[in-house]
MOPAC internal coordinates of N, CA, C and O (Angstrom, degrees):
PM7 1SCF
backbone

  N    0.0000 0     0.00 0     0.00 0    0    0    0
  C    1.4457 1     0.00 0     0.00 0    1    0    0
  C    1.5199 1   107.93 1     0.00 0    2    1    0
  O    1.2310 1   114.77 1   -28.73 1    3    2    1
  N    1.3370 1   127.51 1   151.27 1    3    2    1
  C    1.4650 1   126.77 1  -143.35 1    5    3    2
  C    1.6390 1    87.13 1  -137.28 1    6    5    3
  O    1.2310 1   129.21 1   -48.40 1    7    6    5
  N    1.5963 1    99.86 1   131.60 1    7    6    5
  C    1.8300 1    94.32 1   177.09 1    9    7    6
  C    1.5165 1   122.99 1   -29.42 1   10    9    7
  O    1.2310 1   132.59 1   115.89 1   11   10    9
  N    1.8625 1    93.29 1   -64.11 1   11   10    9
  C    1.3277 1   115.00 1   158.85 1   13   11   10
  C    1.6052 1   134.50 1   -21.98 1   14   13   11
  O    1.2310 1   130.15 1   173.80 1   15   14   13
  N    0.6176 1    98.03 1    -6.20 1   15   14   13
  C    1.6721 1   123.10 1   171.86 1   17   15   14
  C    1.3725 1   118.78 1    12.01 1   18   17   15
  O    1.2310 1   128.20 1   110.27 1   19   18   17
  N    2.0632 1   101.82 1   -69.73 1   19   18   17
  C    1.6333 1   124.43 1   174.70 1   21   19   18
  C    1.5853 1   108.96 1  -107.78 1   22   21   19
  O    1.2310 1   126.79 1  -156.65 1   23   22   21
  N    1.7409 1   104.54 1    23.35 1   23   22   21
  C    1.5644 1   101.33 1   173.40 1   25   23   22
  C    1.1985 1   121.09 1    62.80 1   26   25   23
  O    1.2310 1   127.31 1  -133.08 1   27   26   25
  N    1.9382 1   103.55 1    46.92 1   27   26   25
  C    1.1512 1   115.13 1   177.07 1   29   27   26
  C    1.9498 1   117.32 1   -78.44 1   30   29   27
  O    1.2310 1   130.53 1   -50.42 1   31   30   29
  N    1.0116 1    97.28 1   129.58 1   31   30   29
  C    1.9016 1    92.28 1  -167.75 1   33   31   30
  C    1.1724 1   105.98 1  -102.63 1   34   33   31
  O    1.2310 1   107.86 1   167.57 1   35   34   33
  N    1.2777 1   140.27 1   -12.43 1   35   34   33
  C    1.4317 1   134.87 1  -168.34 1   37   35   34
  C    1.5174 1   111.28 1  -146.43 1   38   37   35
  O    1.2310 1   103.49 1   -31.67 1   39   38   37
  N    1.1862 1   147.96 1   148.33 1   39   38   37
  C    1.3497 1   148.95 1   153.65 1   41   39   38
  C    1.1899 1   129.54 1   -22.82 1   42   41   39
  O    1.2310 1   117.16 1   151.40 1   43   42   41
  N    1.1708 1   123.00 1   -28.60 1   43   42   41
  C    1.7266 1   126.43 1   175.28 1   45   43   42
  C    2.1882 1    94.17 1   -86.61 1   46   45   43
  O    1.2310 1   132.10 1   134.47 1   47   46   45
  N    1.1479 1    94.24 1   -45.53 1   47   46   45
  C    1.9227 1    88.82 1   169.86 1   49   47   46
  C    1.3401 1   105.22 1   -49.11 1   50   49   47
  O    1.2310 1   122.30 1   116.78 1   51   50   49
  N    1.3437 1   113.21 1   -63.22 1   51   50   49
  C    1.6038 1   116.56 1  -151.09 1   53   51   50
  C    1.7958 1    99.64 1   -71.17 1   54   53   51
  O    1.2310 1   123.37 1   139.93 1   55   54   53
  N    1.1595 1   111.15 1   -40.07 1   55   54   53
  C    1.6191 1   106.16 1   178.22 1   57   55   54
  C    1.7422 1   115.28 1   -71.31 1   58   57   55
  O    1.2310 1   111.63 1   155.59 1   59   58   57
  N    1.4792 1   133.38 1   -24.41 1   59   58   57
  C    1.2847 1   141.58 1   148.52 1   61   59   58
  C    1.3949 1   112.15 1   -45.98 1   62   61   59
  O    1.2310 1   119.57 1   107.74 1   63   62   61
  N    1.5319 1   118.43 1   -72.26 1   63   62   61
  C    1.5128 1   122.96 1   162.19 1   65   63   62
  C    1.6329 1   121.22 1   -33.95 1   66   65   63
  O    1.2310 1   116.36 1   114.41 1   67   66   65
  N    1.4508 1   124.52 1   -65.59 1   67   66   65
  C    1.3342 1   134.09 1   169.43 1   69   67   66
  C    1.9456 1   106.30 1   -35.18 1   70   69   67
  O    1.2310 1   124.46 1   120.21 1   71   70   69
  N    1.3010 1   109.04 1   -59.79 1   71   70   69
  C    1.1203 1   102.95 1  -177.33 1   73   71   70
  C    1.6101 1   136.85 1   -88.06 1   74   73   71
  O    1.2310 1   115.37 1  -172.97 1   75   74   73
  N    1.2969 1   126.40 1     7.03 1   75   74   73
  C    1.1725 1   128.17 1    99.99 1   77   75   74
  C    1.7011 1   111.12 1    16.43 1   78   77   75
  O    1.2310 1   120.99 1   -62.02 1   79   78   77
  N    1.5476 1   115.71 1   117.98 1   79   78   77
  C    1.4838 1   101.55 1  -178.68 1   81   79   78
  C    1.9077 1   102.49 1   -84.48 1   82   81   79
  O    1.2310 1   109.62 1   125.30 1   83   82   81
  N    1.0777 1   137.07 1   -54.70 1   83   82   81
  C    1.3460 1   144.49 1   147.62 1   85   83   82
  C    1.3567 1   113.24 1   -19.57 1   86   85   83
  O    1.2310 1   103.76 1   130.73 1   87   86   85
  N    1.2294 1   147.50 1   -49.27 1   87   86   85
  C    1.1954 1   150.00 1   161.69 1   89   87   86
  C    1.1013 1   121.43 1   -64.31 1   90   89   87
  O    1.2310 1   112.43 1   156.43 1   91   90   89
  N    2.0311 1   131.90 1   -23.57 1   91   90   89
  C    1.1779 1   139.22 1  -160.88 1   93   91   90
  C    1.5254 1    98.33 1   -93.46 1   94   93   91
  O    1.2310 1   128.07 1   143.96 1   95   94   93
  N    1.4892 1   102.06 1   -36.04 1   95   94   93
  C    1.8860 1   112.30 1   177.34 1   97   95   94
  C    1.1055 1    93.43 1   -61.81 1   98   97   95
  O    1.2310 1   121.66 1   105.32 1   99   98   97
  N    1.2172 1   114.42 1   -74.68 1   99   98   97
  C    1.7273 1    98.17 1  -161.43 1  101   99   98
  C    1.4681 1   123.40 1   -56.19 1  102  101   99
  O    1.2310 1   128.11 1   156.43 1  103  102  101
  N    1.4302 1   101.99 1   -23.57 1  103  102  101
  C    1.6444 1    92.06 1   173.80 1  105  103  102
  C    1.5631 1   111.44 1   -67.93 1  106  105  103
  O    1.2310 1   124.46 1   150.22 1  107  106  105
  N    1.4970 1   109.05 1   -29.78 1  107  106  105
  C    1.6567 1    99.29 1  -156.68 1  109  107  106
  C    1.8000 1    95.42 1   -82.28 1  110  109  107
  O    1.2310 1   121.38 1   158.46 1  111  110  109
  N    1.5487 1   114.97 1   -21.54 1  111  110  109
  C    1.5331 1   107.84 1   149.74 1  113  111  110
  C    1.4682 1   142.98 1   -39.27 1  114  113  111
  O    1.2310 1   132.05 1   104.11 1  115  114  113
  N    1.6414 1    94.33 1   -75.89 1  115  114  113
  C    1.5537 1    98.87 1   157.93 1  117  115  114
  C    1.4118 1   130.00 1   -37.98 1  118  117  115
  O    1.2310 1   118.48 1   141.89 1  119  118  117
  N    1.5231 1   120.50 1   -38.11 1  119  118  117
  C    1.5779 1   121.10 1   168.91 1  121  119  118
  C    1.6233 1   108.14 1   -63.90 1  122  121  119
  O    1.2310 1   118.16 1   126.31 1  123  122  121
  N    1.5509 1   121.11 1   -53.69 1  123  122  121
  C    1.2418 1   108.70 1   169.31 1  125  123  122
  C    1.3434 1   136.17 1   -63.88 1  126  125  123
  O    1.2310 1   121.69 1   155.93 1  127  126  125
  N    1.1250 1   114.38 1   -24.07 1  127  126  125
  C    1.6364 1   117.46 1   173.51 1  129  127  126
  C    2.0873 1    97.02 1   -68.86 1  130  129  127
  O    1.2310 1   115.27 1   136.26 1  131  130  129
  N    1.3855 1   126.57 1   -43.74 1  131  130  129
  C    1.1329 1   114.56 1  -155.04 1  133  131  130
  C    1.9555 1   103.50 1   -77.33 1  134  133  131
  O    1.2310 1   126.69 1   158.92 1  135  134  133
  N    1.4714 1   104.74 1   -21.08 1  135  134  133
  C    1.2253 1   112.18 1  -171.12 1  137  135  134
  C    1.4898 1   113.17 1   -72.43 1  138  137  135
  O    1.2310 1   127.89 1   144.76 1  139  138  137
  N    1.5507 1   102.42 1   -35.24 1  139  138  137
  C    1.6946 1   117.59 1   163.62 1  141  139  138
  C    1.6447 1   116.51 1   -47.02 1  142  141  139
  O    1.2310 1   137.91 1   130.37 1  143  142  141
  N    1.0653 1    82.90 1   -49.63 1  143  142  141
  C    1.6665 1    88.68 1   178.41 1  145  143  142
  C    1.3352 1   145.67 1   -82.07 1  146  145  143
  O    1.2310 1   134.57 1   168.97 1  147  146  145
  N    1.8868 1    89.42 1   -11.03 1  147  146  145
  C    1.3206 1    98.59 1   172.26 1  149  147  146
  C    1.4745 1   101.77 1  -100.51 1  150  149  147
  O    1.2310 1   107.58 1  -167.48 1  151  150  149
  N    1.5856 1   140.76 1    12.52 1  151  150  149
  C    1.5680 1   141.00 1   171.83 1  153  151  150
  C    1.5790 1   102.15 1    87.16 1  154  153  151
  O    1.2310 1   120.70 1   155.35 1  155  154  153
  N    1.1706 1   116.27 1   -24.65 1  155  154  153
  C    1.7943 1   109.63 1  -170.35 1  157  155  154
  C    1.5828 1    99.88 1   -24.23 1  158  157  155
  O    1.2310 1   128.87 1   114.79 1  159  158  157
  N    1.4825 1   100.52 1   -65.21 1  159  158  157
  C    1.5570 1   102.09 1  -147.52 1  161  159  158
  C    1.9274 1    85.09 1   -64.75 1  162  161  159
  O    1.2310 1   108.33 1    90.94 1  163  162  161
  N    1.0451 1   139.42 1   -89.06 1  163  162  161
  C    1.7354 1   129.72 1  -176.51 1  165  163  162
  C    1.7309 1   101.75 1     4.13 1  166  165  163
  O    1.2310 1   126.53 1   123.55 1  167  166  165
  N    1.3483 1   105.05 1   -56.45 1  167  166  165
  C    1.7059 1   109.26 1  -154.75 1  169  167  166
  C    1.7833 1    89.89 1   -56.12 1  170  169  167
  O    1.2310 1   128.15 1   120.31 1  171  170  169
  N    1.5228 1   101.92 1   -59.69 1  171  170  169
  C    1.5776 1   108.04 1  -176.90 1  173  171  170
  C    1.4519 1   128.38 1   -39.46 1  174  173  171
  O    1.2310 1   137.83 1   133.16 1  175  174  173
  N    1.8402 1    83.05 1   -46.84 1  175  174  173
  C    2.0067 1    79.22 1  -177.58 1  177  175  174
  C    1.1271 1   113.78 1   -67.97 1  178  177  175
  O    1.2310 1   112.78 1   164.14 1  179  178  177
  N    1.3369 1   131.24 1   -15.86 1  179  178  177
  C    1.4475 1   142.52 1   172.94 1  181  179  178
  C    1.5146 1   120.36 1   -79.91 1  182  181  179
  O    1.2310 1   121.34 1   139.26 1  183  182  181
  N    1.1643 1   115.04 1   -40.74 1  183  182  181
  C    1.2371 1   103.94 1   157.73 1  185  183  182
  C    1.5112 1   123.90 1   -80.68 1  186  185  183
  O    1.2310 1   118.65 1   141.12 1  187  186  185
  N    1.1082 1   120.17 1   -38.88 1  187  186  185
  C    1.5752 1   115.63 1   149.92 1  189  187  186
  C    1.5869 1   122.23 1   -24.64 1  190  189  187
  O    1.2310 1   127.26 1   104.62 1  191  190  189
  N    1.3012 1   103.63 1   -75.38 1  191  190  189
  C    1.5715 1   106.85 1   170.69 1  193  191  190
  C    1.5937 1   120.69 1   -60.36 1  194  193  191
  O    1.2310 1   111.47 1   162.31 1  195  194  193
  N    1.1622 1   133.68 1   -17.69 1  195  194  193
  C    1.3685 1   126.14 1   145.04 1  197  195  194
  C    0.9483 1   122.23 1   -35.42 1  198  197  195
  O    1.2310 1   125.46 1   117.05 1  199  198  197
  N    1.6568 1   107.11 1   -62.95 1  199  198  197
  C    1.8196 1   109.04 1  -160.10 1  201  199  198
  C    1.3992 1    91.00 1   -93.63 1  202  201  199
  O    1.2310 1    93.94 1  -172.74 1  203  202  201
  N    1.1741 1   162.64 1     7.26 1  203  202  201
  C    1.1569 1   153.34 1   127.79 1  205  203  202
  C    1.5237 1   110.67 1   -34.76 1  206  205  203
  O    1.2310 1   119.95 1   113.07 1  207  206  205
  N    1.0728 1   117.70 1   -66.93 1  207  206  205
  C    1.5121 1   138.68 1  -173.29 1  209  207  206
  C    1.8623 1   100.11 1   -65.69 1  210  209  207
  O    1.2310 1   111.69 1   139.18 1  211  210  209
  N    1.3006 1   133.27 1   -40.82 1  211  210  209
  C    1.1760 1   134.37 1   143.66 1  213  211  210
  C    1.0415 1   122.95 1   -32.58 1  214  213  211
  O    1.2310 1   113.51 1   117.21 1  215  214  213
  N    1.1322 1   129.87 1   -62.79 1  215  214  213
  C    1.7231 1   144.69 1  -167.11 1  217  215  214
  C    1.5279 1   119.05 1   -78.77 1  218  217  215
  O    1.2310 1   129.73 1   154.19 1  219  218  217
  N    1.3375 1    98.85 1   -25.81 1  219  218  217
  C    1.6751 1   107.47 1   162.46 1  221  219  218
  C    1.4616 1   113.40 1   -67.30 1  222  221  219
  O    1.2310 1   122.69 1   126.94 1  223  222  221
  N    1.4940 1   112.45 1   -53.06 1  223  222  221
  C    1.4378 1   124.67 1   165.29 1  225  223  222
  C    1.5260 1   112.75 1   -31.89 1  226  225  223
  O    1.2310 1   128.19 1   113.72 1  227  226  225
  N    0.9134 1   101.83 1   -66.28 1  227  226  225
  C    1.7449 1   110.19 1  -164.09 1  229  227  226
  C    1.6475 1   102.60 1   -59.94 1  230  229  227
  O    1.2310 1   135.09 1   155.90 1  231  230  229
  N    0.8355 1    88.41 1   -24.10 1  231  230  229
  C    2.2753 1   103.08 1  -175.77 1  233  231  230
  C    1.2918 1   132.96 1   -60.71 1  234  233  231
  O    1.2310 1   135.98 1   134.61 1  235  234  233
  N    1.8212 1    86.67 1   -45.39 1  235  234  233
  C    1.4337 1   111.26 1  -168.80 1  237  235  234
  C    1.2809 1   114.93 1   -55.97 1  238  237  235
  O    1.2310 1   115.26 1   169.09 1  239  238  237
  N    1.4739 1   126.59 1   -10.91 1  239  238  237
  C    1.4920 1   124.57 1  -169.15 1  241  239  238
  C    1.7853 1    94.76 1  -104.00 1  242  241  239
  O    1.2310 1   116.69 1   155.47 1  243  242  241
  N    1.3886 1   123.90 1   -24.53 1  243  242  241
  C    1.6412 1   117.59 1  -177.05 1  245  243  242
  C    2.0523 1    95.24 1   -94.17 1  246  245  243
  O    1.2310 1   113.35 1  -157.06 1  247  246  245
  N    1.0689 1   130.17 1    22.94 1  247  246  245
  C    1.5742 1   101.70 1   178.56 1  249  247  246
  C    1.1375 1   106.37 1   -92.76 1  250  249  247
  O    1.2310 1   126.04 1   -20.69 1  251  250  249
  N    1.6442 1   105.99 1   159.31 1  251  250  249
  C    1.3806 1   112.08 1  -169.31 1  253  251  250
  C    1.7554 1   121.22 1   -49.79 1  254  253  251
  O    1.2310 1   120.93 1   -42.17 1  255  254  253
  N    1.0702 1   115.83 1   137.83 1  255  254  253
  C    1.4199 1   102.91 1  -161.55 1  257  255  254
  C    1.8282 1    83.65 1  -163.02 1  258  257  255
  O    1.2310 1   119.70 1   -48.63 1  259  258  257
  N    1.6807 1   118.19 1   131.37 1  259  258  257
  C    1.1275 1   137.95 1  -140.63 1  261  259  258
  C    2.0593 1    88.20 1   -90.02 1  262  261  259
  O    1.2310 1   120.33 1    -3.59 1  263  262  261
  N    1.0738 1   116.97 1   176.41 1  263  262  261
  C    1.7946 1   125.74 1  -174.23 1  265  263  262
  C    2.1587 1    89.22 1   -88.09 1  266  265  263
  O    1.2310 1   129.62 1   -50.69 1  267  266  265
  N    1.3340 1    99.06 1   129.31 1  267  266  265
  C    1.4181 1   105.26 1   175.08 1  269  267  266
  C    1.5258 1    96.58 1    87.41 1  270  269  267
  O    1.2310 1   103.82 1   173.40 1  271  270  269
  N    1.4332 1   147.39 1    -6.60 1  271  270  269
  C    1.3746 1   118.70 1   145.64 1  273  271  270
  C    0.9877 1   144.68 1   -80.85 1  274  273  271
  O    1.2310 1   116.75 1   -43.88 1  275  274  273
  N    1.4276 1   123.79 1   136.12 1  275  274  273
  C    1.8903 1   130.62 1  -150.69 1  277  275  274
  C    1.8536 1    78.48 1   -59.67 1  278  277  275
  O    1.2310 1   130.68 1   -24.29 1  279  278  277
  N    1.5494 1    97.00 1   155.71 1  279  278  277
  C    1.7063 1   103.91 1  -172.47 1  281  279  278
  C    2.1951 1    89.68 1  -128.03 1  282  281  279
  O    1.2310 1   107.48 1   -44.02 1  283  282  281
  N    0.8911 1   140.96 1   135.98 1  283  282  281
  C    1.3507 1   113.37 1   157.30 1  285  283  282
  C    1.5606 1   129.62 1   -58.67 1  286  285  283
  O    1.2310 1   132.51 1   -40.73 1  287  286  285
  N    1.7541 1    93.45 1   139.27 1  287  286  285
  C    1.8390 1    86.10 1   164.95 1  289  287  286
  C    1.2373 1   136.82 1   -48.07 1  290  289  287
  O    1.2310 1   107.01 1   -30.02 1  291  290  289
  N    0.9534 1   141.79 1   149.98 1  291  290  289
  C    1.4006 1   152.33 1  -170.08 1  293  291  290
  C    1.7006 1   101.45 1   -92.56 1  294  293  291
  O    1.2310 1   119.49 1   -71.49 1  295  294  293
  N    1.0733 1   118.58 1   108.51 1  295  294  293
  C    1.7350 1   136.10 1   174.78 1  297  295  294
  C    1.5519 1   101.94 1   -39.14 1  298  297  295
  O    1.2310 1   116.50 1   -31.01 1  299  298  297
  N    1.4210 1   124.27 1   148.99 1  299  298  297
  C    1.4462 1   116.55 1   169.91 1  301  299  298
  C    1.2365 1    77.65 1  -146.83 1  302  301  299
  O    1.2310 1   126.81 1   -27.56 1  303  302  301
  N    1.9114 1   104.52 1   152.44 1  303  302  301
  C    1.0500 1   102.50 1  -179.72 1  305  303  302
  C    1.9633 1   115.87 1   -82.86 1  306  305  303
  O    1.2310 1   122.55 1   -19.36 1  307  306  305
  N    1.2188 1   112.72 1   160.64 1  307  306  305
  C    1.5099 1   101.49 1   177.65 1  309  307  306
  C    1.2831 1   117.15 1   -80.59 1  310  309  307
  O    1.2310 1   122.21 1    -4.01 1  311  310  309
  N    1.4392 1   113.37 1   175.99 1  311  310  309
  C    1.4399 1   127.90 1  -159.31 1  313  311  310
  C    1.6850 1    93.55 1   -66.83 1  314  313  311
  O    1.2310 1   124.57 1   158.71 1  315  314  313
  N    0.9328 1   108.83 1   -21.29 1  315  314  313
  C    1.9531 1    92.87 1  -166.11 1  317  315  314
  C    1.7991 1    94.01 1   -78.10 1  318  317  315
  O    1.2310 1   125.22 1   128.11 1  319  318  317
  N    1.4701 1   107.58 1   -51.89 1  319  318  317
  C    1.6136 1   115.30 1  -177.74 1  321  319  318
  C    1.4834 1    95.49 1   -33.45 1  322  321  319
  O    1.2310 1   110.10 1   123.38 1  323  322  321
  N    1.4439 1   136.20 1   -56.62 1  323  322  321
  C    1.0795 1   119.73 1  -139.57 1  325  323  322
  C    1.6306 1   104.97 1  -100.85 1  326  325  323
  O    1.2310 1   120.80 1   171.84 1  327  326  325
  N    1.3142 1   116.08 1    -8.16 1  327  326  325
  C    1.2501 1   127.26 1  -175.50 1  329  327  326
  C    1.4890 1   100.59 1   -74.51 1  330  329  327
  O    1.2310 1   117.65 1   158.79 1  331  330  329
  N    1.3129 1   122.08 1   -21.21 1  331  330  329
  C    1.6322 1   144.62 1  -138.43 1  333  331  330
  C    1.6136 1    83.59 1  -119.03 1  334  333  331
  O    1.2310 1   103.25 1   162.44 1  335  334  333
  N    1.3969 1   148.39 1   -17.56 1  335  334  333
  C    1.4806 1   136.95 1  -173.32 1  337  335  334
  C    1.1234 1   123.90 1   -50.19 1  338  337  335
  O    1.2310 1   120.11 1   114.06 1  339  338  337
  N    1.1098 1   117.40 1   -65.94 1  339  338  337
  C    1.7705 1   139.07 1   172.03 1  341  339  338
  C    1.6049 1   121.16 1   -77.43 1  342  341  339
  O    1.2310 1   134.25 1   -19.00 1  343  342  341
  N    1.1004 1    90.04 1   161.00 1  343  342  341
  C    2.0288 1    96.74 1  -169.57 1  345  343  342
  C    1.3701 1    87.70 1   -85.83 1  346  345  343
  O    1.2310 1   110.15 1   153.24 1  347  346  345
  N    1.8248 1   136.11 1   -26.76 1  347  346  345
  C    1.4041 1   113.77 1  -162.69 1  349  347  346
  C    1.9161 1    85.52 1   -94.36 1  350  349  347
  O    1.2310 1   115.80 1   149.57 1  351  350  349
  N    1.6539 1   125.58 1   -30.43 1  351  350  349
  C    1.2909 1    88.73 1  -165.60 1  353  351  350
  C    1.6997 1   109.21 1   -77.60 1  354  353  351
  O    1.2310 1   118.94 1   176.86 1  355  354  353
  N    1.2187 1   119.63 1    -3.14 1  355  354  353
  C    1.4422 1   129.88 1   168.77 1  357  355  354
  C    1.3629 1   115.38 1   -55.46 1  358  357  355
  O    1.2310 1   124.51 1   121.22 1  359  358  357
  N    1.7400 1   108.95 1   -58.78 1  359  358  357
  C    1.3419 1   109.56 1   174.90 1  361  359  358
  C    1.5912 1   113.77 1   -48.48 1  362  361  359
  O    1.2310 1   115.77 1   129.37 1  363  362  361
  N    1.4941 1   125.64 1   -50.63 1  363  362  361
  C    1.5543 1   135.38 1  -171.59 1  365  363  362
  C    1.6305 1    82.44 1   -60.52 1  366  365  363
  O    1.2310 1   100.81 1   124.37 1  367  366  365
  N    0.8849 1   152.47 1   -55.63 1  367  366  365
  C    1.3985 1   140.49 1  -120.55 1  369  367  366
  C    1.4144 1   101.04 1  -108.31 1  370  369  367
  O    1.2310 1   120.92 1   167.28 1  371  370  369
  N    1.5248 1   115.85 1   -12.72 1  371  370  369
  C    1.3912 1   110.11 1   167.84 1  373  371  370
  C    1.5733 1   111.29 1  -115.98 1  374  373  371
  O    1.2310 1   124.24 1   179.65 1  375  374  373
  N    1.3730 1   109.46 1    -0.35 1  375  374  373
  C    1.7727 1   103.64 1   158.06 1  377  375  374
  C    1.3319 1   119.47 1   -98.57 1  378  377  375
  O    1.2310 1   120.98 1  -176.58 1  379  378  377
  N    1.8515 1   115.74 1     3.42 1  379  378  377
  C    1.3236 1    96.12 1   161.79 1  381  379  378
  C    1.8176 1   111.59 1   -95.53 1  382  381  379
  O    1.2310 1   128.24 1  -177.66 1  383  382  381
  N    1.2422 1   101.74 1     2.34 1  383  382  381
  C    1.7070 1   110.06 1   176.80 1  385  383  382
  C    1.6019 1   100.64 1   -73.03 1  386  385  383
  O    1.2310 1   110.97 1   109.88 1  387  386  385
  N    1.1811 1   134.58 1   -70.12 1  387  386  385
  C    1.1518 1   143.84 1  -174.18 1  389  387  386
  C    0.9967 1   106.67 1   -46.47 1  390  389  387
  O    1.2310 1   112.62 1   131.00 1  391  390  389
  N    1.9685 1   131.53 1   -49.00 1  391  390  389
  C    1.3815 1   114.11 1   153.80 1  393  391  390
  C    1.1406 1   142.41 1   -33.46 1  394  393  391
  O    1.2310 1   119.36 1   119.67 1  395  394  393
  N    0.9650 1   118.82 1   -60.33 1  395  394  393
  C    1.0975 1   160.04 1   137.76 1  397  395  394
  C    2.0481 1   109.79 1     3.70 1  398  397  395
  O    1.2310 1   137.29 1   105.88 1  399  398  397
  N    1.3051 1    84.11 1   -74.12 1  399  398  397
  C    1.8686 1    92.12 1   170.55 1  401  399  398
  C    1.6587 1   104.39 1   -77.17 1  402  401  399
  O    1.2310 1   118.70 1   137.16 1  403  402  401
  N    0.9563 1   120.08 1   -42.84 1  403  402  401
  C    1.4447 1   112.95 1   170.77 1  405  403  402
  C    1.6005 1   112.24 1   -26.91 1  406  405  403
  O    1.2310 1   128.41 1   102.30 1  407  406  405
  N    1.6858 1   101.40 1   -77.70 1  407  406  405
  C    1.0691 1   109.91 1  -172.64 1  409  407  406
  C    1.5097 1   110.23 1   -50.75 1  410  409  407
  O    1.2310 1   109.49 1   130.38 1  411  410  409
  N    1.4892 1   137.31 1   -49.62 1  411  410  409
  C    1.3620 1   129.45 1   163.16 1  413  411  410
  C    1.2302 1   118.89 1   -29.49 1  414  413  411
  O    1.2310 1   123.81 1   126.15 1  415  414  413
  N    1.4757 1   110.31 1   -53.85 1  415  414  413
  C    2.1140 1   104.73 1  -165.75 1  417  415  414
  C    1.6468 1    91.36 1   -72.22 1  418  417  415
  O    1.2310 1   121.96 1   165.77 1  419  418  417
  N    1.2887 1   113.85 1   -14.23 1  419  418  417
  C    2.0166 1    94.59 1  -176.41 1  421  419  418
  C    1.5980 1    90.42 1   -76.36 1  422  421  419
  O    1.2310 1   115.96 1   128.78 1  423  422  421
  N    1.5196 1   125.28 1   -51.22 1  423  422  421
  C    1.5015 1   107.95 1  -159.77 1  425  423  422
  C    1.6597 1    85.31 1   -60.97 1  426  425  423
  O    1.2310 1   105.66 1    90.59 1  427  426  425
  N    0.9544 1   144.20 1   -89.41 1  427  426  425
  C    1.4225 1   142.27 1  -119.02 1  429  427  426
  C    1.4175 1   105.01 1   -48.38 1  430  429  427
  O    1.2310 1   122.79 1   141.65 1  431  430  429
  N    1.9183 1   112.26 1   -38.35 1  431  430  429
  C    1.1418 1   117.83 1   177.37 1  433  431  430
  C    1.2237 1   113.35 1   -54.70 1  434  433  431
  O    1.2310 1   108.35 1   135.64 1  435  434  433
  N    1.1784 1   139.39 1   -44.36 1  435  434  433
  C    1.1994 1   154.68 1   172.56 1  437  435  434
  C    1.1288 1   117.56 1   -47.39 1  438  437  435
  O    1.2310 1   125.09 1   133.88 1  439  438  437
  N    1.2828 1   107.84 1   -46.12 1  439  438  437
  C    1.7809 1   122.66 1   177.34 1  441  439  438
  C    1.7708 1    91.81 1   -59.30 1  442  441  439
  O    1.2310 1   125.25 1    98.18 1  443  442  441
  N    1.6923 1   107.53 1   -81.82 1  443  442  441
  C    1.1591 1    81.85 1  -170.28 1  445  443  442
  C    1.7444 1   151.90 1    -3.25 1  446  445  443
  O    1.2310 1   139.25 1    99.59 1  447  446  445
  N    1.6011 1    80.27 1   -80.41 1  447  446  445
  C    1.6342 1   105.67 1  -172.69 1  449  447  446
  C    1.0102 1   110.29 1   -51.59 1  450  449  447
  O    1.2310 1   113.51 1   131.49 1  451  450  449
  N    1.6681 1   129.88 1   -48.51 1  451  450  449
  C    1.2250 1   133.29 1   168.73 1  453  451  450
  C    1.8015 1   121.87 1   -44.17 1  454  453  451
  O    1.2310 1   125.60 1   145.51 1  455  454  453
  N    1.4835 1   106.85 1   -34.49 1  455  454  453
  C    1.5314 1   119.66 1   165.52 1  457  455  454
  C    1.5666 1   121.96 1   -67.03 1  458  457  455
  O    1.2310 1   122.16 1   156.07 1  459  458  457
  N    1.3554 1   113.47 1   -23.93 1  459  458  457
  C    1.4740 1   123.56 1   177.37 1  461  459  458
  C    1.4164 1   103.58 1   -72.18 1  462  461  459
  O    1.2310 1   120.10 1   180.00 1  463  462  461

């Protein structure tokens, strides 16, 4: 069955036609049958239920919970996470690594030769 139905040719047809109460069901059908089929709604309930399942997470430390019950600590991130924030403290943080090994391959070299 074709929107077009009564050979609607223009937008003021098709919105006359659409509204139609018999014609409006089936349209608001046809949208749901095509949406089924294209997964949207699957993708949704799944991402829905993610952030559902997210949002509980984030919660678990504010639920009601009586004066004198142990509450859990609150996670912070560690010193490396935060050293790691920025692209410039990233950049510093991987040119003092490379220093870093530099200076190693000189001692080892050193070691060597000194072992010969």
């Amino acid at each position: 069955m074709s929107i077009h139905k009564e050979g609607a040719k223009d937008n003021e047809a098709m919105k006359n036609w659409a509204m139609k109460m018999n014609n409006f069901l089936w349209l608001g059908r046809k949208i749901i049958n095509l949406a089924e089929q294209s997964n949207i709604l699957s993708e949704y309930a799944t991402l829905n239920e993610d952030f559902t399942k997210w949002l509980k997470n984030e919660n678990r430390l504010t639920d009601k919970k009586e004066t004198g019950d142990k509450r859990p600590k609150k996670e912070s991130p560690s010193a490396r996470t935060m050293r790691m924030t920025s692209p410039e403290n990233r950049e510093q943080y991987l040119q003092r690594l490379l220093e870093r090994l530099e200076q190693k391959r000189e001692e080892v070299s050193k070691w060597q030769k000194a072992k010969k």
